[in-house]
C-alpha positions, -999 to +999 in steps of 0.1 A: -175+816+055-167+789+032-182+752+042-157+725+046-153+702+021-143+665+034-125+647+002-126+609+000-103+589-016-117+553-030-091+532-032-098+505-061-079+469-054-061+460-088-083+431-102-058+394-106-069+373-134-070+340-133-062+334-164-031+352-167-018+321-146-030+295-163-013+305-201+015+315-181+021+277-171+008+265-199+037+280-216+062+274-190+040+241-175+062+246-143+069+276-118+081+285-086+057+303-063+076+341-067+077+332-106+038+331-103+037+363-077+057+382-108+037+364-138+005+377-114+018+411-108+012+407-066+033+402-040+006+382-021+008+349-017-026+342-009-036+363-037-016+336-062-032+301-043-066+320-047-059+318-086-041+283-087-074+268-066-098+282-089-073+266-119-065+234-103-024+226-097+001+204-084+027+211-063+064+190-069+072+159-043+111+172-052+125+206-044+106+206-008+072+213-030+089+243-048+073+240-081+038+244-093+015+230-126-016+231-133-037+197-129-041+192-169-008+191-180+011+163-160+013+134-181+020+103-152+035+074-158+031+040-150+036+044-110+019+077-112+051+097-118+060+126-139+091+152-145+095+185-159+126+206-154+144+185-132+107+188-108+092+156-101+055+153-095+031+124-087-005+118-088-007+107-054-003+140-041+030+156-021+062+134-007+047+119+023+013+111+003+028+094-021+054+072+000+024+057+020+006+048-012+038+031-029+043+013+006+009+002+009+008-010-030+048-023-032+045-062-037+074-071-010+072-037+008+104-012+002+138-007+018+150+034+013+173+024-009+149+011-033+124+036-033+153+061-037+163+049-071+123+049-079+121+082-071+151+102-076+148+120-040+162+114-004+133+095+010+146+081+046+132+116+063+099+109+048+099+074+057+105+076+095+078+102+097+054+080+086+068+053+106+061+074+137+026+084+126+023+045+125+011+049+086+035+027+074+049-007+096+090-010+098+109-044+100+145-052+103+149-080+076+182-095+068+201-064+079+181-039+065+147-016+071+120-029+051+087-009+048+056-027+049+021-020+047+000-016+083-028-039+077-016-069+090-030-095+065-016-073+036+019-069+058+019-107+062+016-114+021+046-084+016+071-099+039+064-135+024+074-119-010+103-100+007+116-136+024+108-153-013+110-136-038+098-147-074+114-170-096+131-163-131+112-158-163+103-194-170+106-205-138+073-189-124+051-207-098+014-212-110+009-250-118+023-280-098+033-298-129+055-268-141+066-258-101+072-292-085+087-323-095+075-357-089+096-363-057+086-326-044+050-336-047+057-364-033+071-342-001+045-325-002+020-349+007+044-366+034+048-340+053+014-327+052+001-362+065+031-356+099+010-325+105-021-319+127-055-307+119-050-269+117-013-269+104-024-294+080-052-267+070-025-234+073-001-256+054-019-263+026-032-224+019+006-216+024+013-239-007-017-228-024-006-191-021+027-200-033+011-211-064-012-182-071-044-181-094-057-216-093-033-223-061-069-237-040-083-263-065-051-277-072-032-285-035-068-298-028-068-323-056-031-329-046-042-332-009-072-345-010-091-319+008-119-297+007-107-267-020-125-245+008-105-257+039-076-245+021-091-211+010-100-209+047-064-221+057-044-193+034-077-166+049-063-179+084-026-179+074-025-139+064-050-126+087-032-139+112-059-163+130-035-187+143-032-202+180+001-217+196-008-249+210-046-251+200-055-274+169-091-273+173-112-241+178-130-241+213-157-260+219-143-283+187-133-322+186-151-359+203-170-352+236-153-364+268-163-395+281-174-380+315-194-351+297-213-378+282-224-398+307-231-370+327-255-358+297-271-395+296-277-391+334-293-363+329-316-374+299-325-407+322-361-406+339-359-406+373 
């Protein structure tokens, strides 16, 4: 009787290159994901994010992330943007990446509208889901939602820009001689004398920050203060540090008259 034979069949995956992605998008520099499944020759989708990790790509912030390139060939712009086909990518990573890093850096925060036009995509979506994973702060200014950073001192300085905005070409802040007049210096100084000790202090680093570079050493010399009292003043004024009703810190300002003689009673020998 013959022996029986077992046959075994070794089945041999096909072997995915690479490669054959990357001069793919090098020639085409963008691709959907099935164009890369058929430029791979798989139908796995795994199989193609393998290949594109091992490259190093980008997915589009447009299109819902539809279209892929490879890290090398984007070619940003000045806000980190770049376009190819009608897909729009950015350097900051995916949709909601990106709109908390463009909040966070925007001078005077960012209403939808604005960032809209920036960006050439629906954005409001975006926006209130980072709003309710508190990444980004919201305020209703004038009418209208205005995105702001979530560090408080940071927020502070955006909605002062937002409430003032800059002047004209030739009309920028910087120096008291080219931003105020005689009779505004003049203002100045009165109503800095009507003012307390702290609001003197906050005052002063308000006008100093509304000057910019050089603001410190020159509301000093105007006020005659300390140029550190008002860098401490504008430090207070944006991180917050202010208390209704209080004008010295605790502890601060003359002794009362009973605290001292009950100290000299105590320092008399019996």
């Amino acid at each position: 009787m013959a022996p029986y034979r077992i046959n075994y069949t070794i089945m041999i995956q096909p072997a995915f290159s690479a490669l054959t992605l990357r001069d793919f998008l090098r020639k085409r520099i963008t691709a959907t994901l099935q164009q890369l499944k058929m430029a791979l020759g798989s139908s796995a989708t795994m199989t193609v994010f393998r290949k594109l990790k091992a490259l190093g790509y980008r997915t589009s912030y447009s299109h819902r992330g539809k279209f892929y390139t490879l890290d090398s060939l984007p070619q940003f712009d000045s806000q980190g943007l770049w376009s190819h086909g009608g897909a729009w990518f950015s350097r900051h990573g995916n949709l909601l990446q990106t709109a908390a890093h463009r909040v966070e850096q925007a001078e005077a925060g960012l209403t939808a509208t604005e960032l809209q036009c920036q960006w050439h995509v629906e954005v409001k979506t975006t926006l209130l889901q980072l709003y309710r994973r508190q990444q980004v702060h919201r305020e209703d200014i004038g009418g209208v939602y205005v995105y702001l950073a979530v560090q408080p001192s940071h927020r502070q300085r955006q909605r002062i820009c937002r409430l003032n905005p800059p002047r004209s070409a030739g009309m920028e802040a910087g120096s008291l001689d080219s931003a105020a007049s005689h009779e505004l210096r003049a203002a100045i100084v009165l109503f800095f004398r009507q003012l307390d000790e702290k609001p003197r202090r906050l005052y002063a680093g308000l006008e100093s920050f509304k000057l910019g570079r050089g603001g410190d050493i020159q509301i000093a010399q105007l006020l005659d203060l300390d140029v550190h009292t008002v860098a401490r003043g504008r430090r207070d004024l944006f991180d917050g540090e202010i208390q209704p009703g209080r004008v010295r810190r605790p502890g601060g300002g003359r002794v009362p008259v009973e605290k001292k003689h009950r100290q000299s009673s105590l320092k008399s020998p019996i």
